[in-house]
N, C-alpha and C positions, 0 to 999 in steps of 0.2 A: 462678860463673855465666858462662857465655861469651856474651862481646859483639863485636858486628862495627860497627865506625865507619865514617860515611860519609867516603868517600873526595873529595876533592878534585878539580875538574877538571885532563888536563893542557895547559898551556899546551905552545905552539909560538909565542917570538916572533916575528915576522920581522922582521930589520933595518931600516931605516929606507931608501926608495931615496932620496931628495930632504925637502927641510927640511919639517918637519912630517907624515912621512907616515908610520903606523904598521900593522902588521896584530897580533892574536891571532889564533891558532887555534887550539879549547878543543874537547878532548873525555874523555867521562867515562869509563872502563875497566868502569863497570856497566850502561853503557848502549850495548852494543857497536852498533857501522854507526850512528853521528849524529858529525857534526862541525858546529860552528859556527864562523863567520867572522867577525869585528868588522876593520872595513878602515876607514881616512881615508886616502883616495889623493888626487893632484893631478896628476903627471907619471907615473906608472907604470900601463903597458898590460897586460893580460894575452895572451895572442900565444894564436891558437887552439887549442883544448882540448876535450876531454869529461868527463863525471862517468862515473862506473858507480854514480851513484848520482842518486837527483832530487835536485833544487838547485830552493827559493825562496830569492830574493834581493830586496833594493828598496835603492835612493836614500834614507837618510834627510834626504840634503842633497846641491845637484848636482842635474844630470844628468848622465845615464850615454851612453857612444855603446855600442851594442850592434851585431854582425852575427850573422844567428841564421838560419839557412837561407836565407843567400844574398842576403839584406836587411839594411839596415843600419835601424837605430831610435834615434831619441831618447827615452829614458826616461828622465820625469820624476818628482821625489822623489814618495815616496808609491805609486806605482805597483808590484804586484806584478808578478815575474817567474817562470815557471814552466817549467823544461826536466826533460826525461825523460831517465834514463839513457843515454845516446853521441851524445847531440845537439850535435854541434860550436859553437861560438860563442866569442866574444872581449869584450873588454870595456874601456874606458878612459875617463876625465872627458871631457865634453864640452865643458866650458871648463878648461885646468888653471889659472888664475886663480883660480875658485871652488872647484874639487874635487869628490871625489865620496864622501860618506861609504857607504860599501858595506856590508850587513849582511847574510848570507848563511845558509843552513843547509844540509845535504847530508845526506841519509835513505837506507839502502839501503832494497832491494824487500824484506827481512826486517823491516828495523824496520817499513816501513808497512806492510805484512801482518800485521804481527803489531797495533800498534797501531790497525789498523781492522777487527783481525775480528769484533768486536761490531755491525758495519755494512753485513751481509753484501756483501761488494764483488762487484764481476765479475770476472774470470779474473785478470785484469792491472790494476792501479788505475792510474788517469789523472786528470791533473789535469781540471778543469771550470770555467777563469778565464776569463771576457767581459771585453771591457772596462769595461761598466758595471759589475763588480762587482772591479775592481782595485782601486780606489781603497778601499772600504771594507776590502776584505780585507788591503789591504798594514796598514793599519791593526791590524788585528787580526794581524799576523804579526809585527810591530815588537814588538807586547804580548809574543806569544810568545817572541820571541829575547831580550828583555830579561828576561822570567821564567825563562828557560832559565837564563840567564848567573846568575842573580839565587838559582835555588833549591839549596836548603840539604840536601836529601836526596834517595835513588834512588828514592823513594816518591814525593816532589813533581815530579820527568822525567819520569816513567811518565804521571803525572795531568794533566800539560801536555799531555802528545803525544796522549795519549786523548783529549782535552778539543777540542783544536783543529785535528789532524789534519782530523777528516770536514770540515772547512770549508772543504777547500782539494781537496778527492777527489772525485771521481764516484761517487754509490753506485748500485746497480742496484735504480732505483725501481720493478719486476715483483713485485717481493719483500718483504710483510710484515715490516717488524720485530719482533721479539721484543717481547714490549709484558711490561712489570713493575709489577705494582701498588704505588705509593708505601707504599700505607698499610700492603702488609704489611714490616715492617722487623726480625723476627723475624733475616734475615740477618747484618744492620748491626747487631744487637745482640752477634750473637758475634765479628764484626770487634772494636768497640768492647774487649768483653773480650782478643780477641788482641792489638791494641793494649797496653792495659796491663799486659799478661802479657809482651810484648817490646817495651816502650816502645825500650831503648837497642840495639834491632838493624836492620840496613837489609833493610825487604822490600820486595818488588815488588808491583807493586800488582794483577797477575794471584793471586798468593796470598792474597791478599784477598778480589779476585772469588769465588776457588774455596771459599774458607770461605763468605762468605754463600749463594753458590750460584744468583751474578745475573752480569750479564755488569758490566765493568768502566766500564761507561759508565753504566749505571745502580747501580750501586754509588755511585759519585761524587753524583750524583742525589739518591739516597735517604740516603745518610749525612749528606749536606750539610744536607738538609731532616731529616730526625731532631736531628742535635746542633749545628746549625748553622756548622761547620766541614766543610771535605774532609776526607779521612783523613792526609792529610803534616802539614795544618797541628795537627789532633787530637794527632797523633805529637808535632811539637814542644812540644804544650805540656805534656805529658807529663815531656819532657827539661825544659823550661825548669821545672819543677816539683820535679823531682828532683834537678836541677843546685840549684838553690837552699836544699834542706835542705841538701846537703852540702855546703856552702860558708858556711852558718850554725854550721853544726857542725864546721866549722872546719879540713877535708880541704883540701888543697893544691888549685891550680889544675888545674894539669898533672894530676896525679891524676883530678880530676872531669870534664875535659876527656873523659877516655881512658871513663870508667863511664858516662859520659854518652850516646857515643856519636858525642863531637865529636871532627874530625879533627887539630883543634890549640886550642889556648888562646885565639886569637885569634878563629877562629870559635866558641867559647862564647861569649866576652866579646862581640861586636856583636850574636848573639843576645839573649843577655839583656840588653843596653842596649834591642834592639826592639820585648822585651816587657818589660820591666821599667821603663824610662827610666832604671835604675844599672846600674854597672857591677859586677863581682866583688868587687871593694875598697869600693866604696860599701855594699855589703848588710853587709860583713863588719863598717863600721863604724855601722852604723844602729843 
């Protein structure tokens, strides 16, 4: 039976410019055009630049000095930031004494067009950030970036970006949403089945959609509300289910690691400590 493991993000460290100052930059090879940023800066600038891609960023700690068309801004922790693809701008701690913990994401126009077209958008999606609604949203982007970094397959990225994307987008309110009725779940029932028909392989979660035969937003929705899990976390417990016969039954790690669908031993092992509270060695000896 052929199985495909989720793949690992890949890092990019960046050396350190001055004491205590670190950057990641993590991206996943199945979730082409998203890059994330994890930065603790103090003394190092970024000298002016563009994306070819949108950039939310925020302060989790700090403030930030920003110059962003022509103006310069103090942004304070918590506060979302939102620039469009070649929008020149700079960026460095506004005290370097405190620092400026920097958290960043970069989306091309494909990834957000694609993960918002169950929203039917307008021509060109644009952000829709007030200042009264930075502070809650930076909020809710911090969640995201740390779920990002956090999640365990290509199935649980997909369900992030679908999930939280429209929060931060403009959608074109002239325009009826697609309305799907919870109660019919006839869809989510044959997901459900393709699930444990391909518990140990990485899918997207557009293929999913396309079997129920809802859009991916409400897929999420209605699956959630049927079996009370989303589909990535259904997935895993599927693995962590099947990891664990075989590992009673007395299969090598590394072995079940690979059937499983995990990308190393290690990521099985934290897994099943998160749903199980033992580790590999502790079930083997219960």
């Amino acid at each position: 039976m052929a199985r495909s493991i989720e793949a690992p993000p890949k890092r990019a460290l960046c050396p350190a410019r001055a004491a205590g100052e670190t950057s990641v930059l993590l991206r996943w090879s199945e979730l082409d055009g998203a890059e994330l940023l994890h930065g603790d800066f103090y003394h190092h600038a970024f000298l002016p630049h563009w994306h070819d891609a949108y950039m939310l960023s925020i302060s989790a700690h700090g403030h930030q000095r920003l110059r962003l068309r022509g103006t310069e801004h103090i942004v304070s922790p918590g506060v979302l930031t939102s620039l469009h693809p070649g929008e020149l701008h700079d960026g460095e701690a506004a005290d370097p004494a405190t620092g400026w913990h920097f958290r960043a994401l970069y989306l091309s126009e494909e990834l957000v067009r694609s993960s918002l077209s169950d929203d039917d958008l307008p021509e060109t999606p644009a952000f829709e950030i007030s200042p009264r609604d930075s502070q809650p949203l930076g909020e809710t982007f911090l969640r995201l970036h740390t779920s990002l970094q956090q999640a365990e397959s290509r199935l649980e990225r997909d369900s992030l970006l679908v999930h939280y994307l429209p929060q931060f987008f403009q959608r074109d309110r002239s325009i009826t949403n697609r309305s799907v009725s919870l109660s019919d779940t006839s869809g989510v029932e044959h997901v459900r089945d393709f699930l444990h028909a391909t518990w140990h392989n990485s899918v997207p979660l557009e293929d999913l959609a396309q079997i129920a035969g809802i859009s991916r937003f409400h897929l999420l929705r209605t699956f959630r509300r049927r079996y009370g899990l989303p589909p990535h976390a259904y997935q895993m417990q599927l693995r962590v289910r099947h990891a664990k016969e075989m590992l009673f039954a007395g299969m090598p790690l590394r072995e079940v690691a690979l059937d499983t669908g995990f990308y190393d031993q290690a990521h099985l092992t934290n897994t099943l400590r998160r749903y199980t509270g033992a580790t590999p060695g502790r079930l083997l000896l219960a």
